[in-house]
C-alpha positions in Angstrom: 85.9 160.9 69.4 85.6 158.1 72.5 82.3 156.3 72.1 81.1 157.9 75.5 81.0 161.3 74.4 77.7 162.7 75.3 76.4 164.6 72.4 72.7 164.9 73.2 70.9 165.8 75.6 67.0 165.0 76.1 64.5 165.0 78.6 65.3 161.6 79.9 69.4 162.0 80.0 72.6 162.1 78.0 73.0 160.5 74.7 76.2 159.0 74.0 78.0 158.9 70.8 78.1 155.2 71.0 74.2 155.0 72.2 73.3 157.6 69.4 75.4 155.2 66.4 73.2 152.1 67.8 69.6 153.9 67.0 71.2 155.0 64.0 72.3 151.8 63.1 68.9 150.4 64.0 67.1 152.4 62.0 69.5 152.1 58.8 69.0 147.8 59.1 64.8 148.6 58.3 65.3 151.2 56.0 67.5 149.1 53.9 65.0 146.0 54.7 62.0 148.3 53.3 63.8 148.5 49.5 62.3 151.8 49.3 63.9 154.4 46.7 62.9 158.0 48.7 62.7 158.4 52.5 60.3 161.2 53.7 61.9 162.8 57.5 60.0 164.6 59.6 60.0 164.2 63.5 58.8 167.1 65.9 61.5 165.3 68.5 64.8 167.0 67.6 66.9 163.1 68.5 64.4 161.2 65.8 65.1 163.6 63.6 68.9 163.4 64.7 68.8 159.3 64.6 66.9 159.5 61.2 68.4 162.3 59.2 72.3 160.1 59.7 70.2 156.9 59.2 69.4 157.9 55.6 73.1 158.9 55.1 74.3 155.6 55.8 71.7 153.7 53.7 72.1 156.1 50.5 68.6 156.8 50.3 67.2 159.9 48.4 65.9 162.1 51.8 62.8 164.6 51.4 62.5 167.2 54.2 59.3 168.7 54.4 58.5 171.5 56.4 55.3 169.8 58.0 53.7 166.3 57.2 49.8 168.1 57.0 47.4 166.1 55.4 48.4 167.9 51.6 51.8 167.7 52.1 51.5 164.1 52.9 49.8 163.4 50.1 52.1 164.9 47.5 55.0 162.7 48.9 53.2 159.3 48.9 54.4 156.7 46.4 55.3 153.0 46.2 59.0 152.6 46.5 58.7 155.8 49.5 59.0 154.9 53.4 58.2 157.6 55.9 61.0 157.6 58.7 59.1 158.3 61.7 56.7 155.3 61.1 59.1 152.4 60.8 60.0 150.6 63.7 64.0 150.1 64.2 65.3 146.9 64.0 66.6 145.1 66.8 69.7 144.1 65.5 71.9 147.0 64.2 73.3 147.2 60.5 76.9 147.5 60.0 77.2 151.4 59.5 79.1 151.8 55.8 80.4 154.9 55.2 78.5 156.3 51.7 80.0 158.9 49.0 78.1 162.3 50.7 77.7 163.7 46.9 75.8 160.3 46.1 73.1 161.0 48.7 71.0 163.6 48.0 68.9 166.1 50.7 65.7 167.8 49.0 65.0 170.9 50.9 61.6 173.3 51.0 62.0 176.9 51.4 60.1 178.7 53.9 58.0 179.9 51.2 58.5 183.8 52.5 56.9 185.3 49.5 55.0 182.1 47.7 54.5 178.3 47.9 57.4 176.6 49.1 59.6 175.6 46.7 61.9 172.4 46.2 65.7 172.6 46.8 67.9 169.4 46.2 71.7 169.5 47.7 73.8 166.7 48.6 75.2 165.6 52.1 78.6 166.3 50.7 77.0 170.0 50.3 76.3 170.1 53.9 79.4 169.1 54.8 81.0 172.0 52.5 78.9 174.0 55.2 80.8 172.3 58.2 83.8 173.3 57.0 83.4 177.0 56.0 82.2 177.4 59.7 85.6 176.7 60.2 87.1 180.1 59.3 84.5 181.5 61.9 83.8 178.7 64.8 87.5 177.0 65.1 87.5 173.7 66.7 88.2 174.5 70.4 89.1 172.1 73.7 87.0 173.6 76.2 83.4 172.2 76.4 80.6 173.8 74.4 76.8 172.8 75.4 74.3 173.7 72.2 70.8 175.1 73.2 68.6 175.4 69.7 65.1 177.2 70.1 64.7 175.9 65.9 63.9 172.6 64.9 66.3 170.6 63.3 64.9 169.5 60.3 65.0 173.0 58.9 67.9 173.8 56.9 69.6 175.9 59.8 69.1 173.4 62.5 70.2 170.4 61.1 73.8 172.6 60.4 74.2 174.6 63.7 71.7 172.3 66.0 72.5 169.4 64.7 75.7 168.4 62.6 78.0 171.2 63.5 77.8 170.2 67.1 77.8 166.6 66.3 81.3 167.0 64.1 82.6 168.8 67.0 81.3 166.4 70.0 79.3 169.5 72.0 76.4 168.4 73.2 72.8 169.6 72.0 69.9 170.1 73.5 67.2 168.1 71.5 64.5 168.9 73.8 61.5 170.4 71.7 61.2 174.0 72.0 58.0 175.0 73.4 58.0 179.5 74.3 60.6 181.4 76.2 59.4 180.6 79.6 59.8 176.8 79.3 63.5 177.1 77.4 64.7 180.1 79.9 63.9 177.3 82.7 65.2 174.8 81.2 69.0 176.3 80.6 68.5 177.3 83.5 68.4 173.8 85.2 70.9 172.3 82.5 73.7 174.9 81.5 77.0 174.0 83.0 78.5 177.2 84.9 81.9 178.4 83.3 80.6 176.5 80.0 80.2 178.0 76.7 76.5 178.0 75.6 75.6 178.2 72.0 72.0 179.8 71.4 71.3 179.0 67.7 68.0 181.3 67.7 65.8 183.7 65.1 65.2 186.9 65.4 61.8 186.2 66.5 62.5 184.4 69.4 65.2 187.0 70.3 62.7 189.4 69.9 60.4 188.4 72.4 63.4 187.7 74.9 64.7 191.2 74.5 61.1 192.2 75.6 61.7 190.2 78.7 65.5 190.9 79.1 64.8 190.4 83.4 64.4 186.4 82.3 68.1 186.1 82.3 69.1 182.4 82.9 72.7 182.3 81.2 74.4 184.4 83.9 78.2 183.2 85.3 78.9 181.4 81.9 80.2 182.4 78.7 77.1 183.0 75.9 77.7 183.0 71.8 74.2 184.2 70.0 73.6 182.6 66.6 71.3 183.9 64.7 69.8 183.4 61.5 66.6 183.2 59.1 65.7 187.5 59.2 67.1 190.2 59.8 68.2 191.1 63.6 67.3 194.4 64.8 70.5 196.0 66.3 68.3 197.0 69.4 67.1 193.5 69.7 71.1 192.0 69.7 71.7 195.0 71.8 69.1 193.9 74.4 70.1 190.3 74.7 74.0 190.9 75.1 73.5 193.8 77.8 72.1 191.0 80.2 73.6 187.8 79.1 77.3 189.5 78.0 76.9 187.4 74.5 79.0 187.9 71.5 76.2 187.7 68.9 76.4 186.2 65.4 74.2 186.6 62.4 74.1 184.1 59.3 73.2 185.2 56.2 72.1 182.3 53.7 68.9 180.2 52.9 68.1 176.4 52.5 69.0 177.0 49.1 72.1 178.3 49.2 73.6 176.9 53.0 75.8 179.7 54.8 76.8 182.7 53.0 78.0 184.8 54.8 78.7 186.2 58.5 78.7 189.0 60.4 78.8 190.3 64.2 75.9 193.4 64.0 77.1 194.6 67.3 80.3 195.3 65.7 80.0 196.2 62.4 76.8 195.9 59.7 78.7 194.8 56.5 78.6 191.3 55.8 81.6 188.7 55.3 81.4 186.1 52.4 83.0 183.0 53.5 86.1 182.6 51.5 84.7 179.7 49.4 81.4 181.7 48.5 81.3 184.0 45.0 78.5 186.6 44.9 77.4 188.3 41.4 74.6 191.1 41.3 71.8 189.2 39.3 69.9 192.8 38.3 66.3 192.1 39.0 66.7 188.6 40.3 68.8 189.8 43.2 72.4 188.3 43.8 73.6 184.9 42.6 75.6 182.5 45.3 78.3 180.5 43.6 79.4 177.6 46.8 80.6 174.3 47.3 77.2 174.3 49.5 75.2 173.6 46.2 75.5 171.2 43.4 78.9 171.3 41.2 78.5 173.3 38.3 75.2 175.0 40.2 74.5 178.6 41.4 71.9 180.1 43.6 69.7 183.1 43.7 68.6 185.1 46.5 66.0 187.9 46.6 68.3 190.2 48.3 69.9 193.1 46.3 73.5 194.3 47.3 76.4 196.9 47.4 79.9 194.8 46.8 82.9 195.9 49.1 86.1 194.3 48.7 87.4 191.6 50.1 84.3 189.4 50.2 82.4 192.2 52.1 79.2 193.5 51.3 75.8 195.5 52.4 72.5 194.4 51.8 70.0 196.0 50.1 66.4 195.7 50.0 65.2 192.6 48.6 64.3 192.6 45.2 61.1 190.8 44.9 59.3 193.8 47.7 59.5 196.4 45.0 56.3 196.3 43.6 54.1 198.5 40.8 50.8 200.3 42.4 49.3 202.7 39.5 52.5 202.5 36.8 54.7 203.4 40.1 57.4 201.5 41.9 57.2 201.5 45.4 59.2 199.8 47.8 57.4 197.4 50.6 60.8 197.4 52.7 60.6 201.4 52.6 57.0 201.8 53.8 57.9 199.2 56.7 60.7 201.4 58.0 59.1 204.4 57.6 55.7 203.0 60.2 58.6 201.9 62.4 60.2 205.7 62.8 56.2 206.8 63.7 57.1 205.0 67.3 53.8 203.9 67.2 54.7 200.3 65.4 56.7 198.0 67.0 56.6 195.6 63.5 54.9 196.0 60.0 54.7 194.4 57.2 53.0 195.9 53.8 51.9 193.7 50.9 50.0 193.6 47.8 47.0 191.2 48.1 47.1 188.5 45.8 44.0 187.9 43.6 43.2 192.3 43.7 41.7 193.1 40.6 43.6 196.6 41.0 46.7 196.5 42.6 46.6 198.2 46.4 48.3 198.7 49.0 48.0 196.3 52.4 49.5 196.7 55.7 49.7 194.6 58.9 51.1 196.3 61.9 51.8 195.3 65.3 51.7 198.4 67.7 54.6 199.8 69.6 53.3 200.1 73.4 52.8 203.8 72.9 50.4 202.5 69.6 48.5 200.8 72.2 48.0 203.6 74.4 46.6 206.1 71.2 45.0 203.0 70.4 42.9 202.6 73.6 42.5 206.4 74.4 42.0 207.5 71.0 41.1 204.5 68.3 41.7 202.7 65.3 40.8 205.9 63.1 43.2 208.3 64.9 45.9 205.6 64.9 45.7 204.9 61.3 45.2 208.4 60.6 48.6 209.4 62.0 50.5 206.6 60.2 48.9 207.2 56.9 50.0 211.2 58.0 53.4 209.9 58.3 53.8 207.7 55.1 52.4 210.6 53.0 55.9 212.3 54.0 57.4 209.2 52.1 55.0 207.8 49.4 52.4 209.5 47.3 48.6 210.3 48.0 47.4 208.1 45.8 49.6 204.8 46.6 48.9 205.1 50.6 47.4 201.8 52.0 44.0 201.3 51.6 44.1 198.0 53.7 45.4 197.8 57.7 45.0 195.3 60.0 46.5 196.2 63.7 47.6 193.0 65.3 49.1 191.3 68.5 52.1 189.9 66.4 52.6 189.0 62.6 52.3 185.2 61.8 56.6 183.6 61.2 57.1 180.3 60.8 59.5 177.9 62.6 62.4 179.7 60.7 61.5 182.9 62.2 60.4 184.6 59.1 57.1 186.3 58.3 55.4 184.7 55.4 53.5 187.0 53.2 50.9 184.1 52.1 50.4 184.1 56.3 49.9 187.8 56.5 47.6 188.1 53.4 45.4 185.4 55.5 44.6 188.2 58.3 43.0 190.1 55.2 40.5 187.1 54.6 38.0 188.5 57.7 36.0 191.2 56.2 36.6 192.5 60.0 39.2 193.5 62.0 39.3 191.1 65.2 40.6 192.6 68.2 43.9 193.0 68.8 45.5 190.2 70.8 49.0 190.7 72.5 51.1 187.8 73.4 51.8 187.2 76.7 53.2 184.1 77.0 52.6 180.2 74.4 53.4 177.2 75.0 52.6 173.8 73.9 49.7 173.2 76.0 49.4 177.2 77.2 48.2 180.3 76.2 48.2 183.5 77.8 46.8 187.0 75.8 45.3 190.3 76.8 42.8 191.0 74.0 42.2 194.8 73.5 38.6 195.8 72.0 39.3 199.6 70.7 36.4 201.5 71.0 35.4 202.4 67.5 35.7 198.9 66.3 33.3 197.8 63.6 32.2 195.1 65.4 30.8 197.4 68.2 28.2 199.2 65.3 24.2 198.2 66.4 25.5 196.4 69.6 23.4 198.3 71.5 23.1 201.9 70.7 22.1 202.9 73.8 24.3 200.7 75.6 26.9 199.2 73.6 28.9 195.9 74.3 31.2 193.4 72.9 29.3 191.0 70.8 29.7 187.4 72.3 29.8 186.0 69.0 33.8 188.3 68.5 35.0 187.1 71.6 34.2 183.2 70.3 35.9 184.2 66.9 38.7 185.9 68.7 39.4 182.7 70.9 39.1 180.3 67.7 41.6 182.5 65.8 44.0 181.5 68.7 43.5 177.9 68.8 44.0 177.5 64.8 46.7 180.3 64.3 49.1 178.8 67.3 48.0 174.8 67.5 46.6 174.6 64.4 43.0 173.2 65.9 39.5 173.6 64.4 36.9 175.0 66.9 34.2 171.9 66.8 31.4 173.1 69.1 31.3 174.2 73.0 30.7 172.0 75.5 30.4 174.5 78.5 30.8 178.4 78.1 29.3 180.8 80.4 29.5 184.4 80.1 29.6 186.2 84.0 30.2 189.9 82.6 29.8 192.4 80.2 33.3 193.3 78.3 32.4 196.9 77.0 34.0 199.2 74.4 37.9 199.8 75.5 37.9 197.1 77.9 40.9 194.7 77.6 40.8 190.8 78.6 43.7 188.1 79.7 42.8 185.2 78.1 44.3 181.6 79.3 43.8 178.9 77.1 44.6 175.1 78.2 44.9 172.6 75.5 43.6 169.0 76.2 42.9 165.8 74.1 40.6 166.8 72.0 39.0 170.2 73.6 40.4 173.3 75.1 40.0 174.8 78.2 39.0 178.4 78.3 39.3 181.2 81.4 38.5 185.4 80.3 39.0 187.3 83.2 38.7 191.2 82.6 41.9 193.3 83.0 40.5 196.6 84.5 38.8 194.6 87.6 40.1 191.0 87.6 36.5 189.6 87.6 35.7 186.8 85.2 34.2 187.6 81.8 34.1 183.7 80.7 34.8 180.3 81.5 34.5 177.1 80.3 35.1 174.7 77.5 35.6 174.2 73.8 35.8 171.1 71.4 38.5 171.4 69.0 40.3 168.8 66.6 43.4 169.1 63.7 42.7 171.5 60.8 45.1 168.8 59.0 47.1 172.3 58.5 50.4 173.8 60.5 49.5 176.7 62.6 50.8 179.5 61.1 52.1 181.3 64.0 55.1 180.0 66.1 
């Protein structure tokens, strides 16, 4: 590949191959300098990560990926002989770049922790580059230029292959600009996507999600599009959506940090899955299916929570997963079964049912996000006929005495950067004894926030506040705006420096909330939906939780 190959792009220009080998070069001369045993790699800017992640390669050092560097997590990875990456300053002189063994370097991986605490996953470079070349069968090397545009970070398992390596090994050139909401990224590839060029959109189902519900924001018009998608499941409606306004052909991966690729699959085309030719499933029974690949260590398998029926010829149908069939009063029931069955009410645009950890009795928990005809029974009618006509429509499914005794009706359900919904995230919105008002996402960003935050009329909150003329209690509308600021920038609400309340927000009444993140405070405008007159204004003090937010 010639040395001028531009293979990433950032905010400030092109990166060359041959500028991009200098960094990395750079950076190997201080890690080897250092003597340290175990580099720790995490960088929020995509091109650190890039430079750092080849820089550890090339100076065989044992590489630890955590999903976030929180205060904890830090913690845990301190020791003598370790160096953290994105605190060393690169040398000025470059190392000579030696090519290492891959299957002598080792990666360690975190899961997403879906169901649990994370857990740790060591492969080898020469694993990930088993990954490259199983994405052969699938992506062939072509000679027409392909431009990358990743909305995942690459230090999670799936962006370093398809943000990061796979476009590197082929010289395409990636986007490493940070991913900050669907408005900021539409505009972006907008400004930046070559017409007649391919465009790669390496994506989750989340983000795809919330771009099918906005399907006029097309930007990827007059070029060719290929959807990659991993990380969940992708509603056939939500691929649907996206390729009817950018003429896509969509992909989905199915695989796991543990295991690298799997197996592929186009859902607009057909729903069975595709082993790559390499990859060896066995049904595991209760432990789900085992993964035999040259993506994991010689001599190694992997297991995956997902139960399946075995086709021929590599092919196969996924089941359930495994580990959501729980025991509620000596009686199975399946989680995955009493989601799909809210989702046919058409009142519930997403669910996701649980079993509290720490219940002295086991019981059943849901979290649902309403479907926009959910929010209209919601607002004319109330939480108790809403719930009452889901519960109504579970009982056709599951018995009297396993229906939910837990709901909470929310904007959106809590997924991490991998675009999956975490359970321990979900359980959290059980911690208030009450249920906050439901706040629908309108658009996020880095700095931004925009909601409309629905107060339904026979909310707890709303008891004693004032019989004879009831009212939203100030004190929910400051909880409901510091849930915000620590479920999506992970920021502790310190005090108020300026807040002043100019109207009444009354039972039913919804708000649009903007919130504008500063050093250290946040600023704060409430204007009410119904009339456009401002509710609030002013200003809050905020500063780190030391935790990740635990929304995207």
């Amino acid at each position: 590949m010639p040395s001028e190959t531009p293979v990433f792009r950032r905010r400030d220009g092109v990166v060359s191959l041959r500028e991009y080998r200098h960094d990395v070069a750079c950076l190997v001369a201080v890690i080897r300098s250092s003597g340290a045993m175990t580099a720790v790699l995490y960088a929020e800017d995509n091109y650190q990560f890039a430079v750092g992640l080849l820089a550890c390669l090339y100076a065989g050092i044992h590489t630890v990926l955590p999903n976030n560097l929180c205060d904890n997590i830090r913690k845990q990875l301190e020791s003598p002989d370790t160096v953290f990456v994105h605190e060393l300053v690169p040398a000025e002189a470059p190392a000579i770049l030696q090519v290492q063994d891959p299957a002598r370097v080792d990666v360690e991986f975190f899961t997403s922790g879906s169901t649990g605490e994370p857990k740790r996953i060591i492969r080898s470079f020469a694993n990930l580059e088993a990954e490259l070349q199983m994405l052969e069968q699938v992506f062939p090397e072509q000679d027409e230029p392909v431009e990358v545009f990743p909305t995942v970070s690459f230090h999670h398992a799936y962006g370093i292959i398809f943000g990061l390596l796979l476009p590197l090994s082929r010289g395409m050139v990636s986007d490493a600009a940070s991913f900050h909401g669907l408005e900021s990224w539409l505009a972006r590839v907008e400004l930046l996507a070559t017409p007649g060029v391919l465009a790669w959109v390496v994506t989750t189902p989340a983000f795809l999600r919330v771009w099918a519900e906005n399907a006029q924001q097309c930007p990827l018009q007059h070029r060719p599009v290929r959807l990659l998608s991993a990380g969940a499941p992708l509603p056939s409606e939500v691929a649907g959506s996206v390729a009817d306004v950018t003429g896509a052909e969509v992909y989905e991966i199915f695989g796991s940090s543990e295991t690298g690729v799997v197996a592929h699959r186009r859902p607009l085309i057909c729903q069975e899955w595709q082993a790559f030719r390499e990859v060896r499933i066995e049904l595991a029974g209760e432990k789900g299916i085992r993964v035999f690949s040259p993506a994991v260590l010689p001599g190694e398998h992997a297991s995956l929570g997902d139960s399946a029926e075995l086709l021929s010829g590599g092919r196969f149908r996924l089941l359930p997963r495994v580990d959501r069939i729980v025991k509620i009063a000596d009686k199975r029931v399946s989680l995955c079964e009493v989601e799909q069955c809210l989702l046919g009410s058409q009142l519930v645009k997403q669910a996701h049912a649980l079993v509290l950890p720490g219940s002295r009795v086991a019981r059943l928990a849901v979290a649902v996000v309403p479907s926009k005809q959910g929010i209209k029974v919601l607002q004319e009618q109330g939480y108790a006929v809403y719930k009452k006509t889901l519960r109504d429509a579970l009982a056709q499914q599951v018995e009297q005495t396993l229906l939910p005794r837990k709901w909470r009706i929310v904007g959106e359900l809590p997924v991490n950067a991998q675009g999956k919904v975490t359970q321990a995230a979900v359980a959290e919105l059980f911690d208030c004894p009450l249920q906050l008002p439901v706040m629908l996402p309108l658009s996020k960003s880095a700095d931004t926030l925009h909601f409309e935050l629905l107060y339904v009329r026979d909310s707890a909150y709303l008891a004693g506040h004032f019989p004879e003329y009831p009212i939203v209690p100030g004190v929910v509308i400051l909880q409901a705006l510091a849930t915000l600021i620590r479920n999506y920038w992970g920021l502790h609400v310190d005090g108020i420096v300026r807040l002043k309340f100019s109207a009444e927000t009354l039972p039913g009444h919804s708000q649009l909330v903007t919130l504008m993140r500063k050093e250290g405070s946040v600023s704060v405008e409430v204007l009410l939906k119904h009339t456009g007159g401002r509710a609030c204004q002013g200003r809050m003090l905020t500063s780190p939780t030391g935790k990740a937010p635990a929304y995207l």
